[in-house]
C-alpha positions as CSV (number, residue, x, y, z in Angstrom):
1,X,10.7,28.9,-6.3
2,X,7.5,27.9,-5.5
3,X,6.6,24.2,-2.9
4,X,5.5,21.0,-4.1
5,X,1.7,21.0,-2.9
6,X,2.9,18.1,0.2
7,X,-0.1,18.9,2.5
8,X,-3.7,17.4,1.7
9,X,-6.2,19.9,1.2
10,X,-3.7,22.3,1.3
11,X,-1.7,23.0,-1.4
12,X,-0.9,26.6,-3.2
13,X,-3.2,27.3,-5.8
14,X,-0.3,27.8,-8.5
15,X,0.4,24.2,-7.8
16,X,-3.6,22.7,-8.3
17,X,-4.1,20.7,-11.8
18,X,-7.6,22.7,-12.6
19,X,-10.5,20.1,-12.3
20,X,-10.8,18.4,-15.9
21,X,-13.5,16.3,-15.2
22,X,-16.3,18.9,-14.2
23,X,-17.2,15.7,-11.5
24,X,-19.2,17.1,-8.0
25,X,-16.8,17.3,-5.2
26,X,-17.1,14.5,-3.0
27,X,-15.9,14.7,0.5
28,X,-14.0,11.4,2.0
29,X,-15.3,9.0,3.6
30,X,-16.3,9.8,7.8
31,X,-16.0,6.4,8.9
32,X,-12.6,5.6,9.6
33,X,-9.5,7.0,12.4
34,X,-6.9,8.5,11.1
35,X,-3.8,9.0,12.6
36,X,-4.0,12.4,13.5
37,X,-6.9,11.6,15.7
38,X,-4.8,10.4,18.4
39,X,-2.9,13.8,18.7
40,X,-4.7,16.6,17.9
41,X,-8.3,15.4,16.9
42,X,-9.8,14.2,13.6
43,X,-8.5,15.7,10.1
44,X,-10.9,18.1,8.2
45,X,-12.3,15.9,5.1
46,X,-10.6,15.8,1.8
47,X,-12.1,17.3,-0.9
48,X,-12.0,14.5,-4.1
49,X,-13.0,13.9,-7.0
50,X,-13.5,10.4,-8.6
51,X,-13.3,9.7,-12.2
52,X,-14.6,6.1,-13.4
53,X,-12.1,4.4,-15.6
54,X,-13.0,1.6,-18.3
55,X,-9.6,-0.3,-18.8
56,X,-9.6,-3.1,-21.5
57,X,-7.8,-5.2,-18.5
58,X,-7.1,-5.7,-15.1
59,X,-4.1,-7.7,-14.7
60,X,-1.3,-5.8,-15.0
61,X,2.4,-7.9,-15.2
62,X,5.9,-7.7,-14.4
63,X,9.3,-9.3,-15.1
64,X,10.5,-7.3,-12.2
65,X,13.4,-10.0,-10.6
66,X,12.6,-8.4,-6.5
67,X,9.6,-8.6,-6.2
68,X,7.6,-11.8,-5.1
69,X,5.0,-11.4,-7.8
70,X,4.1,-11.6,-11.7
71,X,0.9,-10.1,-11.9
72,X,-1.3,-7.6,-10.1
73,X,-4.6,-5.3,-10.1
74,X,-5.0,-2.3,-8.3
75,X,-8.5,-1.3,-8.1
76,X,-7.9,2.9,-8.2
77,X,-5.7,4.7,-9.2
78,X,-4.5,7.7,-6.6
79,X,-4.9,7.4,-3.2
80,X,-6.9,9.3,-0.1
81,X,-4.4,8.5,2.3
82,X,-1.8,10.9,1.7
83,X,1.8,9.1,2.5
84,X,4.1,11.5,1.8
85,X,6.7,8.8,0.5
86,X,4.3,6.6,-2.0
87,X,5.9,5.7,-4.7
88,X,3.5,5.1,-6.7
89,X,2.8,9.4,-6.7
90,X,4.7,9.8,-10.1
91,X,2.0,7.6,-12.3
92,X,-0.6,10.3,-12.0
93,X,1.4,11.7,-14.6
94,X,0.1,9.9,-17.0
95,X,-3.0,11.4,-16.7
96,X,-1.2,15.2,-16.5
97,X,-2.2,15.8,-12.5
98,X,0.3,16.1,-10.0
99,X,1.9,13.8,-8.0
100,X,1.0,16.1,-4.7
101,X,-2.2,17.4,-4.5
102,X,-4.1,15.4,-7.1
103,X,-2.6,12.1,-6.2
104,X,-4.5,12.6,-2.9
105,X,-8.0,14.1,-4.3
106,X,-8.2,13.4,-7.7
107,X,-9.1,9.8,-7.8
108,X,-10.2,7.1,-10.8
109,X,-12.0,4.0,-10.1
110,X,-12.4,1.1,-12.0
111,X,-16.0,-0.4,-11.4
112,X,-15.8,-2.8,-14.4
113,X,-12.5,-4.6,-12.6
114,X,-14.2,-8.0,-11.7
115,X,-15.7,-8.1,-15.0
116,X,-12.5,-8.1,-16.6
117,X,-10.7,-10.6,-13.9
118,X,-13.5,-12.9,-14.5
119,X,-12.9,-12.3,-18.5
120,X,-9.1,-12.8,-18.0
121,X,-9.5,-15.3,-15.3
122,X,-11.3,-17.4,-18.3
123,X,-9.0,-17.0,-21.2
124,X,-7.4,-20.7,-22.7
125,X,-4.2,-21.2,-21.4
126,X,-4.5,-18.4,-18.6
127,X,-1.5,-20.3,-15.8
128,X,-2.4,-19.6,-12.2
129,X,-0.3,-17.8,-10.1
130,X,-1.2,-15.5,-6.9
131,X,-2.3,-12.0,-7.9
132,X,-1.2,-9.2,-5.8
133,X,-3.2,-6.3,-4.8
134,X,-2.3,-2.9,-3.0
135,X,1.1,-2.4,-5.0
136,X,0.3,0.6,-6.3
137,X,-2.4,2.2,-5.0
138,X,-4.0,1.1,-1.5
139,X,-7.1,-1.4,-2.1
140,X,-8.7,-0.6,0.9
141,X,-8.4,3.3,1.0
142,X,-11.7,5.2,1.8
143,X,-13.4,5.6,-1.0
144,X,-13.8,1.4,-1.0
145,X,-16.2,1.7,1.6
146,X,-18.7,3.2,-1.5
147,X,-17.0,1.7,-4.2
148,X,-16.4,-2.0,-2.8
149,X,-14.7,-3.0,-6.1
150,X,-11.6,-4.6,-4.3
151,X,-14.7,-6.8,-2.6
152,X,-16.1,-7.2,-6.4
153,X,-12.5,-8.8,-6.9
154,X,-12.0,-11.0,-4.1
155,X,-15.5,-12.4,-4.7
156,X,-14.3,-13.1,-8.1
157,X,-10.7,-15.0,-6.7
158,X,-12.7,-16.8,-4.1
159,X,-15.1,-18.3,-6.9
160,X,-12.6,-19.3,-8.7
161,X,-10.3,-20.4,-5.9
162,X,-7.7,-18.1,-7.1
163,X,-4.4,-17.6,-4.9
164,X,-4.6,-13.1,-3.9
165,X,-1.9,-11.9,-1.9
166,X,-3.2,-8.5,-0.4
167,X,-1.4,-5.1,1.2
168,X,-2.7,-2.3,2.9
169,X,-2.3,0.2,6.1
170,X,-6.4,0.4,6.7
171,X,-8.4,-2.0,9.1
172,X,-11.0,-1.5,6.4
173,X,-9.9,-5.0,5.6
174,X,-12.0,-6.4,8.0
175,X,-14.9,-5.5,5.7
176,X,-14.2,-8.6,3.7
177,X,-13.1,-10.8,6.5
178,X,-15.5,-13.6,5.7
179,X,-14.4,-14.0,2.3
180,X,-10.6,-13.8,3.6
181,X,-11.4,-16.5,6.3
182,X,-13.1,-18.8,3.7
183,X,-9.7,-18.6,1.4
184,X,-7.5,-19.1,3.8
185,X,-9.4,-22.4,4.6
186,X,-8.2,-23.3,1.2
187,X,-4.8,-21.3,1.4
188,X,-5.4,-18.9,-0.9
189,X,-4.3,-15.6,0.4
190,X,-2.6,-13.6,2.7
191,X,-2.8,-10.3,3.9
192,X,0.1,-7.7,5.2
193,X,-0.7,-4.3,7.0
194,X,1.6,-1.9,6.4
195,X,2.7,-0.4,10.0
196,X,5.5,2.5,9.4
197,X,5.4,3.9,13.0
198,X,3.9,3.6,16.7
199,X,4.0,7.1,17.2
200,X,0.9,9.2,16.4
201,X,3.3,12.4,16.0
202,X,5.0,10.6,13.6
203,X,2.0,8.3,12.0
204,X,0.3,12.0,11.3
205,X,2.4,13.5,9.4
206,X,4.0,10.5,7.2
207,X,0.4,9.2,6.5
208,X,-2.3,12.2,7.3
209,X,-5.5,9.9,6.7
210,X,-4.3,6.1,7.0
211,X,-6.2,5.0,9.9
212,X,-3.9,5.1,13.0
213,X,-1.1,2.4,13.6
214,X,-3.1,0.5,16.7
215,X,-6.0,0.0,14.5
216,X,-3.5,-1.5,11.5
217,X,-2.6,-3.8,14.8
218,X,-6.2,-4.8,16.0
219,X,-6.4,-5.7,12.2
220,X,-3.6,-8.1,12.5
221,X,-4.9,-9.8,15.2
222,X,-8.1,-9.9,14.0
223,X,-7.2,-11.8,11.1
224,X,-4.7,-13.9,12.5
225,X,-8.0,-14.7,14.9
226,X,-10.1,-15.6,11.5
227,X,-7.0,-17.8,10.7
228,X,-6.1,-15.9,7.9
229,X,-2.6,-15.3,7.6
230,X,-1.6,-11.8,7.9
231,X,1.9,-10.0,8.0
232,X,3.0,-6.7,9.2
233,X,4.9,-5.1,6.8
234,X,7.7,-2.4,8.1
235,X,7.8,0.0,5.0
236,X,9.3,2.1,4.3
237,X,11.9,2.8,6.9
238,X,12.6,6.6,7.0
239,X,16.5,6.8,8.7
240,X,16.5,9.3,11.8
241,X,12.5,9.9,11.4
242,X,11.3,5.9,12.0
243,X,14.3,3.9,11.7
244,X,14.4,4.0,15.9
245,X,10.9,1.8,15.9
246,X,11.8,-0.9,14.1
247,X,12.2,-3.3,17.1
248,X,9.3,-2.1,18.9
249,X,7.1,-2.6,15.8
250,X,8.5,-6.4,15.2
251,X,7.3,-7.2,18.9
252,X,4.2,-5.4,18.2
253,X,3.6,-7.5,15.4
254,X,4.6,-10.6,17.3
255,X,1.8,-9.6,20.1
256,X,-0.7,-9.1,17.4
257,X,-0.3,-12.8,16.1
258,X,1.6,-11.9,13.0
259,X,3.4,-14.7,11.3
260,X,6.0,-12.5,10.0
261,X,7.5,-9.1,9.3
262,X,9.5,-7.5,6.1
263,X,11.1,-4.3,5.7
264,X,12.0,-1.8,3.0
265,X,14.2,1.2,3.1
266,X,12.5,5.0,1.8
267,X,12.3,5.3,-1.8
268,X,12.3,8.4,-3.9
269,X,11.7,8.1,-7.5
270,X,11.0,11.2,-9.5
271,X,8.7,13.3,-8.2
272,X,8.5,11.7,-4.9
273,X,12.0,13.0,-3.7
274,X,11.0,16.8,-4.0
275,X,8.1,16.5,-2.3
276,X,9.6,14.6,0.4
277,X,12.3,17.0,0.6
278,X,10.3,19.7,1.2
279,X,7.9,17.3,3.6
280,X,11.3,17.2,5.7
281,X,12.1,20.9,5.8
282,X,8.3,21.7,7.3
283,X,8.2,18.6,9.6
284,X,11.7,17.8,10.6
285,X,13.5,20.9,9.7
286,X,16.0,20.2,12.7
287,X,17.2,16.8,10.8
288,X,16.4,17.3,7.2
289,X,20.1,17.6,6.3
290,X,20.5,14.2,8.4
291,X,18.0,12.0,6.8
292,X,18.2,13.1,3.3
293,X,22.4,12.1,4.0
294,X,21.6,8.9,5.3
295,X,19.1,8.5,2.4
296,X,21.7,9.2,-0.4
297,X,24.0,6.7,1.3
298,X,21.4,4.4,0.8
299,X,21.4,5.2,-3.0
300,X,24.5,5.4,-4.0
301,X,25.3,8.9,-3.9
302,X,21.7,10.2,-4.7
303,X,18.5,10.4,-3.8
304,X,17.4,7.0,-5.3
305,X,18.7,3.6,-6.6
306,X,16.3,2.5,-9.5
307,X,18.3,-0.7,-9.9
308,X,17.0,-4.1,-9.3
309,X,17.7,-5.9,-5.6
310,X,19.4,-2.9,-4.4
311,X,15.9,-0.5,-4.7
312,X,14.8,-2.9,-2.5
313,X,17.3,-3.6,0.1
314,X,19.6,-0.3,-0.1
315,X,23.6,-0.3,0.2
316,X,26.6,0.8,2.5
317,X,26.7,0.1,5.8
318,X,23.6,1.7,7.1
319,X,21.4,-0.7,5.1
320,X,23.8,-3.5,6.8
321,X,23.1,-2.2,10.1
322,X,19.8,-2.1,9.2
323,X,19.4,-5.6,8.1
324,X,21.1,-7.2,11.3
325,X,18.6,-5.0,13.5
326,X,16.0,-6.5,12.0
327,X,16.9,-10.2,11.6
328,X,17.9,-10.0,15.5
329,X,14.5,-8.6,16.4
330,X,12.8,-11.1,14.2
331,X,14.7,-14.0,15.5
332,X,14.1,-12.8,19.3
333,X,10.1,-13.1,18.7
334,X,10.0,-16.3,16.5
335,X,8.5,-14.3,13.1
336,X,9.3,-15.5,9.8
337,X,9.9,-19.5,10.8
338,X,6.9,-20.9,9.0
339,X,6.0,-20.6,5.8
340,X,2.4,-20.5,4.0
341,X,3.0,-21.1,0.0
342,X,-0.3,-20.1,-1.8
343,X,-2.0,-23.0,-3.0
344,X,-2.9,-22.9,-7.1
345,X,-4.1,-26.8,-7.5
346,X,-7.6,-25.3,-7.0
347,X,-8.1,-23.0,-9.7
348,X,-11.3,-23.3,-11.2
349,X,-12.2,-21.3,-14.1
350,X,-15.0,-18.8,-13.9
351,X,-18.6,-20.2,-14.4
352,X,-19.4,-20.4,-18.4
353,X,-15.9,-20.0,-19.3
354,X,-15.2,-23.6,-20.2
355,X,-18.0,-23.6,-22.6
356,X,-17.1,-19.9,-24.3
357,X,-13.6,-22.2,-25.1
358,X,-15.5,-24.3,-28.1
């Protein structure tokens, strides 16, 4: 039976999609840390690809009842970074490439995005409510240091004084800090870095080219410096691999000048579970058995729980245990008291779009 490809750059051949695109091979981006940098020195570069995509639009929506959003935009699609547990690995199928290998190398960009936002943005009727970006695919992964689209977009929502909510695990973020700090003036977005683990053992594996938890950290601060308002977000949880950090990353966060925290329990759709299965066996072989239990009591019995509210917060009494750790620790360092609503009063359509209305 032959592996999921799990390891960047390094899957089996027999597992490769052959390159459809007859695109050069571009190497990822040398300017950024990545956790495995703090062990063992920095990673050989990925080899990618990057298809441009022409959508007909941007926005993408949902009726989903747990989550805190109806609409989003996600710049790419596939991402450098390499989390073993992303769950967005699975949509690559839509394109027939794997959810391994090819979700990591084989990117598409969308270069036309803040044409369309500014298209959509102007539509009669269009009803204003914060868009959400990195819920799919990171905004900010490496190849936006060439690209910039996600910067095309935020111009685009700071224009317009449109409310953005934004998550991501790079300090690439800082790129666009001036933009950030000039919405937040007008409370118009906020920003969450996804922190996972404080180890750089751990961070390595989980996430081979995220840049390393400290810097998500200095990002934190550095925002919460600008007086944007920024978040640490604790997901996903991985039982008897991360699950032990969770206090020491709240205080982190606390340090850093967070205003919050939020956490979410690993999740395994389709594909995902495989591959992290066999992640497990290379990595953790000594507690594979462990976590994927602990895991299944999570989901009812299996490896995941597709259903609404309990995908996000998990069941039995792990995920209670779980929940009471974390609301102690976010209670001992005084996160989550205030909250920021996004402002939409101040939604102005984009330039010329009142006049393409008559």
């Amino acid at each position: 039976m032959t592996r999921p490809d799990v390891r960047p750059g390094r899957g089996a051949p027999e597992n490769r999609t052959p390159d459809r695109f007859n695109l050069p091979v571009r190497e990822a981006d040398g300017d950024w840390l990545d956790a495995r940098d703090e062990v063992d020195g920095a990673l050989s570069p990925l080899r990618t690809t990057v298809t441009v995509e022409h959508p007909k639009t941007i926005i993408s929506r949902n009726q989903s009842p747990d989550v805190g959003f109806d609409r989003s935009i996600n710049a790419y699609r596939g991402c450098e970074h390499g989390c073993i547990y992303c769950f967005a690995r699975p949509t690559h199928a839509f394109h027939d490439l794997s959810p391994g290998l090819d979700f990591e190398s084989k990117l598409f960009a969308k270069p036309d995005a803040a044409k369309l936002l500014r298209a959509e943005l102007g539509k009669r009727g269009y009803e204003v409510r914060p868009i959400a970006m990195g819920t799919n695919t990171d905004p900010y992964q490496p190849i936006e240091g060439k690209w910039r689209i996600t910067r095309s977009l935020l111009e685009v929502l700071a224009e317009t004084k449109h409310p953005v909510t934004i998550t991501t695990k790079s300090d690439r973020v800082l790129m666009d800090l001036d933009l950030l700090g000039e919405m937040a003036r007008d409370g118009l977005v906020g920003v969450a870095l996804s922190v996972t683990s404080l180890t750089p053992e751990i961070a390595r594996t989980l996430e081979p080219r995220a840049p390393a938890p400290r810097k998500r950290l200095a990002a934190v601060k550095a925002l919460a410096d600008a007086g944007v308002p920024a978040w640490v977000s604790i997901a996903p949880v991985v039982p008897a691999i991360t699950d032990h950090e969770l206090e020491h990353i709240v205080e982190a966060a606390a340090e850093a000048g967070a205003l919050g925290c939020f956490y979410l329990p690993v999740r395994l759709p389709f594909e995902v579970a495989p591959l992290f299965r066999a992640w497990l066996d290379e990595h953790f072989p000594d507690r594979a058995g462990k976590v994927m239990a602990i895991i299944q009591s999570l989901r009812g019995g299996k490896d995941n729980d597709p259903n609404f509210f309990s995908r996000m917060r998990g069941q039995g009494p792990w995920a209670a245990l779980l929940r009471t750790r974390f609301e102690r620790a976010i209670r001992k360092h005084g996160l989550n008291v205030e909250k920021r609503p996004l402002r939409r009063d101040l939604f102005q359509p984009p330039q010329g779009a009142q006049l393409r209305l008559f």
